[in-house]
C-alpha positions as CSV (number, residue, x, y, z in Angstrom):
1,X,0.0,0.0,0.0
2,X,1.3,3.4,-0.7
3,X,0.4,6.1,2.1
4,X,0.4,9.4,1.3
5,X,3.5,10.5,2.8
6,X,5.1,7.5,1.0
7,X,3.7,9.0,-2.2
8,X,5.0,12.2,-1.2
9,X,8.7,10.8,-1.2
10,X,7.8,8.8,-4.4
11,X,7.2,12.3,-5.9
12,X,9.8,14.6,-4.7
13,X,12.3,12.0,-5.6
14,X,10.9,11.7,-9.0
15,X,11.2,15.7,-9.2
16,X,14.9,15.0,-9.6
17,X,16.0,16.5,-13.2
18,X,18.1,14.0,-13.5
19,X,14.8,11.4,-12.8
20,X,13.0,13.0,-15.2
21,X,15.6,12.8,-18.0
22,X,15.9,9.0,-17.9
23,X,12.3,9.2,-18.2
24,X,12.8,11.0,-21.1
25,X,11.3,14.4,-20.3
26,X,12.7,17.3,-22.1
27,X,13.9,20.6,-20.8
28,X,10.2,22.4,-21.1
29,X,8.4,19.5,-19.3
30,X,10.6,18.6,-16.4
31,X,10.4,21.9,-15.5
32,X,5.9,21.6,-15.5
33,X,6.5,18.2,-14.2
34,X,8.2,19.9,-10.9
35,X,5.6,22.6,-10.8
36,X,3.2,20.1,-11.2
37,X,4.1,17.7,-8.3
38,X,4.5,20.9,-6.1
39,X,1.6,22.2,-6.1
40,X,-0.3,18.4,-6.0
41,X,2.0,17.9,-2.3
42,X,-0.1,21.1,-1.4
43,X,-3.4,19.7,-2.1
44,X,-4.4,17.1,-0.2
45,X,-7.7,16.3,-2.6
46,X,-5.3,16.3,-5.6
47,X,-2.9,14.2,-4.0
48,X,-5.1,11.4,-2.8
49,X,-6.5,11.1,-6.0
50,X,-2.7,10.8,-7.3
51,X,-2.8,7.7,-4.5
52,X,-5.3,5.9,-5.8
53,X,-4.8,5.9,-9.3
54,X,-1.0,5.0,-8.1
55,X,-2.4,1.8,-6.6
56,X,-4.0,0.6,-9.3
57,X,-1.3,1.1,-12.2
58,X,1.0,-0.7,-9.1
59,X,-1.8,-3.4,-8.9
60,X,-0.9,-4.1,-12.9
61,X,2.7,-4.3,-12.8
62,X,3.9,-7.9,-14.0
63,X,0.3,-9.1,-14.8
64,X,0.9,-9.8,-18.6
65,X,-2.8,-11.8,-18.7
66,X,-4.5,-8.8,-17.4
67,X,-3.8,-5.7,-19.7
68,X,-3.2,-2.6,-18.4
69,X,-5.9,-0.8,-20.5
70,X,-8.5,-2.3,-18.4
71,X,-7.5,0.1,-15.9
72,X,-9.9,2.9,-14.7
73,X,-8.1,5.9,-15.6
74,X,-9.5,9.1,-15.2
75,X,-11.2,10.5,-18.1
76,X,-9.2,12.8,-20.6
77,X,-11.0,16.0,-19.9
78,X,-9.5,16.3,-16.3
79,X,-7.5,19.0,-17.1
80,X,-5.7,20.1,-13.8
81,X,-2.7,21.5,-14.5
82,X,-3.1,20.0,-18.1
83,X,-4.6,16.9,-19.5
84,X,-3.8,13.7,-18.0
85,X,-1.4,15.3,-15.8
86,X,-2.8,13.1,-12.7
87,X,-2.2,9.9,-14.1
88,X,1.5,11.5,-15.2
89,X,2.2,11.8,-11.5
90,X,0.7,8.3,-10.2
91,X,3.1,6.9,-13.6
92,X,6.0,8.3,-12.2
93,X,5.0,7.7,-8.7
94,X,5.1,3.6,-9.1
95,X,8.2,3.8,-11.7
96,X,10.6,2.3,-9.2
97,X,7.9,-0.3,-9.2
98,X,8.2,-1.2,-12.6
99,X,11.8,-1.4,-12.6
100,X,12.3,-3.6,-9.9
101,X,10.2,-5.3,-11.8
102,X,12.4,-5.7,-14.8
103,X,15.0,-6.6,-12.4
104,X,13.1,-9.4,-11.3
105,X,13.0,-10.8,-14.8
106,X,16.9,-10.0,-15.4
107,X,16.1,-6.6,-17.7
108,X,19.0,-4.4,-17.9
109,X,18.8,-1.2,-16.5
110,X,19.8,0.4,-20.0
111,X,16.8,-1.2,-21.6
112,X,14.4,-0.2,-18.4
113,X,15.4,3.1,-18.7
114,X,14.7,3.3,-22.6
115,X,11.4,1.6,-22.3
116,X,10.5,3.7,-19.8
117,X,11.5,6.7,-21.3
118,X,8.2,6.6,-23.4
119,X,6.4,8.4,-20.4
120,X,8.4,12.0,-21.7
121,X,8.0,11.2,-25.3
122,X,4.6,11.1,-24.7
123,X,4.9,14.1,-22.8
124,X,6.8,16.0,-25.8
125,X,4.2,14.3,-28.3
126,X,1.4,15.7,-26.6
127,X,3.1,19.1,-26.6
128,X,3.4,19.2,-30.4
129,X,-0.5,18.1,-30.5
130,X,-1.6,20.8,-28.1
131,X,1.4,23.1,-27.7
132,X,0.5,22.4,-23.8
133,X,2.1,19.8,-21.2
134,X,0.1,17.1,-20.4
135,X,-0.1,13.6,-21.2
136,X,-3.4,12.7,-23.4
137,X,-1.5,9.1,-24.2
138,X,-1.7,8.1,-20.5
139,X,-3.7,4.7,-21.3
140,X,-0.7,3.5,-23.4
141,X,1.4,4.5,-20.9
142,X,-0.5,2.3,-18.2
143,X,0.8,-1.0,-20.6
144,X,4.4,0.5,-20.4
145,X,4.1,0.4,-16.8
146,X,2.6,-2.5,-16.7
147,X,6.9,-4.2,-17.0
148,X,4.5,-5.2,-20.6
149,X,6.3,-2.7,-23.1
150,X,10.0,-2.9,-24.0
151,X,12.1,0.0,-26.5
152,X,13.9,-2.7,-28.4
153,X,16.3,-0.2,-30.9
154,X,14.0,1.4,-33.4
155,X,10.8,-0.6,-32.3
156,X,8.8,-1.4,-28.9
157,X,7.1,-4.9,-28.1
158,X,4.4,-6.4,-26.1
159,X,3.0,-9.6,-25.3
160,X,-0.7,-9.9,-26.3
161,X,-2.6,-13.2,-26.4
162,X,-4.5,-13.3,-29.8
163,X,-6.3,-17.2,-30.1
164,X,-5.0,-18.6,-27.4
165,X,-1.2,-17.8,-28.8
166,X,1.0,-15.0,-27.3
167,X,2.4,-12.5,-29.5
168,X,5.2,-9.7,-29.9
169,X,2.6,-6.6,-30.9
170,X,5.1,-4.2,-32.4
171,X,4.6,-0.5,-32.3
172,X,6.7,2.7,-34.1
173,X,7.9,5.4,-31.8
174,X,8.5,9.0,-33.8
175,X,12.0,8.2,-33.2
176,X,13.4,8.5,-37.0
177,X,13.5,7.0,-40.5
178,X,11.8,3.1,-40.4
179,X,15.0,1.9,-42.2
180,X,14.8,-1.7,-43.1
181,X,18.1,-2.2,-41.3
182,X,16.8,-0.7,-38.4
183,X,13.4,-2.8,-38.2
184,X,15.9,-5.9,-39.0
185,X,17.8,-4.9,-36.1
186,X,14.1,-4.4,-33.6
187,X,13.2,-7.5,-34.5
188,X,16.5,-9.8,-34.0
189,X,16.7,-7.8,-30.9
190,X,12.9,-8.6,-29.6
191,X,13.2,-12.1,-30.3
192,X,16.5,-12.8,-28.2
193,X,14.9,-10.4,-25.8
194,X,11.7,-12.3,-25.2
195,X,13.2,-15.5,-24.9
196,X,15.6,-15.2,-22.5
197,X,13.4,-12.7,-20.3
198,X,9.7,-14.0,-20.8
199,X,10.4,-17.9,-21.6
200,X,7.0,-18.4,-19.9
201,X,5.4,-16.9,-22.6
202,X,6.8,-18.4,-25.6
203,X,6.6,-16.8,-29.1
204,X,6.4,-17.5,-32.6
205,X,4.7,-14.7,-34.1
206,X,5.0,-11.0,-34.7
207,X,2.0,-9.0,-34.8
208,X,0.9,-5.5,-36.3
209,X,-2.0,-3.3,-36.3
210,X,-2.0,-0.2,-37.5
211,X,-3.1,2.1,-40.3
212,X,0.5,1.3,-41.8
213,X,-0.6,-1.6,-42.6
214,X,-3.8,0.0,-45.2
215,X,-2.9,-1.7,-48.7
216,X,-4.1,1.7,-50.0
217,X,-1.2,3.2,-48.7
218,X,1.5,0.8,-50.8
219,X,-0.7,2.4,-53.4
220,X,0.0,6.0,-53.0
221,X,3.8,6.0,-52.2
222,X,7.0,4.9,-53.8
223,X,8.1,0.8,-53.4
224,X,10.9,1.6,-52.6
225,X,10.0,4.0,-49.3
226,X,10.3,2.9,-46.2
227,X,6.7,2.3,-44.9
228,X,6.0,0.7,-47.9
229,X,8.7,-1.8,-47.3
230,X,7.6,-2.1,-44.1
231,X,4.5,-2.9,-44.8
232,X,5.4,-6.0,-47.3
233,X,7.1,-7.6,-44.6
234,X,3.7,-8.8,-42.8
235,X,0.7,-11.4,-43.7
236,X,-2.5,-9.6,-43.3
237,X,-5.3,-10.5,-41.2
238,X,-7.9,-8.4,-41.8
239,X,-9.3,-5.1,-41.8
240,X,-9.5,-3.7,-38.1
241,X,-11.3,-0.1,-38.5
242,X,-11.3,3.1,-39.6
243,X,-8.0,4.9,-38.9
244,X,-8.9,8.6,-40.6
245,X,-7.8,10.3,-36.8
246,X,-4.9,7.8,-36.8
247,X,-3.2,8.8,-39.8
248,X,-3.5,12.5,-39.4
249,X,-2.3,12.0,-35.6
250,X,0.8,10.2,-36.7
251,X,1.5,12.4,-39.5
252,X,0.8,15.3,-38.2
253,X,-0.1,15.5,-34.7
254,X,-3.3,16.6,-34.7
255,X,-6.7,15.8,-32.7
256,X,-9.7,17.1,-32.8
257,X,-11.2,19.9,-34.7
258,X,-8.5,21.6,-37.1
259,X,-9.1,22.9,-40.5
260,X,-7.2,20.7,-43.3
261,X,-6.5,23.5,-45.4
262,X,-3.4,24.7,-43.3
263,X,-1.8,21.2,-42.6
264,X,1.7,21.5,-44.3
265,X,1.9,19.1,-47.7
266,X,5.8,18.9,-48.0
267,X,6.5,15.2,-48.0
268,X,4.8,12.5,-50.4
269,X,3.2,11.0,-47.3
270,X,1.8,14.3,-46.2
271,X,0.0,14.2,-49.7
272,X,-1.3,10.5,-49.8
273,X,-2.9,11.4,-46.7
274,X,-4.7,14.6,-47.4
275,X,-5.4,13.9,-51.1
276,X,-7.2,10.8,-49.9
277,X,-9.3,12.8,-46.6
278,X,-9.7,15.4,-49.2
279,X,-11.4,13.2,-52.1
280,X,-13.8,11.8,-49.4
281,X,-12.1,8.2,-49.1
282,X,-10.6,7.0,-45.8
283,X,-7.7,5.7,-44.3
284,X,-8.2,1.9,-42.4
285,X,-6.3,0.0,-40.2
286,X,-4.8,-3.4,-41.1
287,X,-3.7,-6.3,-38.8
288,X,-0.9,-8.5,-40.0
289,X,1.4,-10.8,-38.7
290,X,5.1,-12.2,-39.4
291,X,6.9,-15.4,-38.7
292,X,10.3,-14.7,-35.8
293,X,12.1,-17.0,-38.6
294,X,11.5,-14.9,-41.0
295,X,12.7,-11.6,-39.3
């Protein structure tokens, strides 16, 4: 259990600069993180709701059969001090958690500290959405906190259970170019990774969802590109839904109401996206999977 004056060490030690840069928090957000966690150490309200909502993301660490995002997580329009700023705090709260965690399992602390610097990457994507700090990406977050979510070079894994089989869901940080070489190197990485520190959950598969994965986007850009090439490495499985607010989030960081007009068209994937939005069609997501052997 985690009293509130326990919390209240968890947070002043997490107000550390150098705490929040392994978390991955740049220069503008540490600095509202700290305001942030003083001001909630002066509200006893604010701070007991930090408590309980630190309980429960604690409750889901190391439960890989229960996923995180069944957590109840405040809703996104709590906007003290910023959107999802509470469940910020209660993440960074239980962090120590999650790393003893990965200790348990034999992690390295280099590759805890990179998979749990997703929380300020978040934090920074959310600031080029809204131009504010907050954290509107706190539900993914709970799976990284989960010890479920791993940075594994240019990718991130976790185990999901599709049919009764586990498999290693991959996802694309905004990290960079999705070089071949680089998604070669993810994957070689994920499989030795998996093995040696989740043998309990054995692997074969690979698996994808995502609006990368639209067939009408091989359509619209060059063979040769790297999503493109991506895409052709994995066996489809279907259409999941519609992905229009996916594909202009990822591309260019907007939610919402916004008018189309003044998003910029400089790259060819900027183009596919709008010309399509524009002509009335729509973007999809696509689940596919990929053999380890293959990788």
């Amino acid at each position: 259990m985690i009293d509130l004056s326990d919390l209240a060490l968890r947070l002043e030690a997490a107000s550390d600069d150098r705490a929040l840069a392994v978390l991955g928090f740049r220069d503008d957000d540490r600095a509202e993180v700290r305001l942030a966690i003083e001001a909630a150490l002066h509200e006893p309200e604010r701070l007991a709701e930090i408590q309980t909502l630190a309980e429960r993301l604690r409750s889901a660490i190391g439960r890989i059969e229960s996923p995180a995002d069944s957590l109840e997580l405040p809703p996104a329009d709590s906007t003290w001090r910023g959107i999802g700023v509470v469940p910020m705090l209660a993440l960074l709260a239980v962090a120590d958690d999650v790393r003893s965690f990965h200790r348990s399992r034999g992690i390295s602390t280099a590759v805890s500290d990179c998979s749990l610097s997703d929380l300020g990457q978040q934090a920074w994507v959310h600031r080029r959405t809204f131009g504010a700090f907050g954290l509107h990406t706190y539900e993914w977050m709970a799976t990284a906190f989960s010890g479920n979510l791993y940075w594994l070079g240019r990718l991130q894994f976790n185990l999901v259970e599709h049919d009764g089989e586990w498999m290693l869901s991959t996802h694309i940080p905004e990290i960079g170019p999705l070089t071949p070489e680089s998604v070669d190197d993810s994957f070689r990485q994920a499989s030795a990774f998996f093995a040696e520190h989740f043998p309990d959950y054995p692997t074969r598969l690979f698996y994808c969802g995502s609006w990368l994965l639209d067939p009408q986007l091989a359509a619209v850009l060059k063979p040769e590109s790297n999503m493109v090439r991506f895409q052709k490495r994995w066996t489809p499985t279907g259409e999941i839904g519609p992905a229009d607010e996916d594909a202009v989030f990822f591309v260019f960081r907007r939610r919402g109401e916004f008018d189309r007009s003044t998003l910029p068209r400089e790259t060819s994937l900027q183009r596919a996206i709008l010309d399509k939005l524009d002509s009335g069609g729509h973007w999809s997501s696509w689940g596919g999977t990929l053999e380890k052997e293959r990788t």
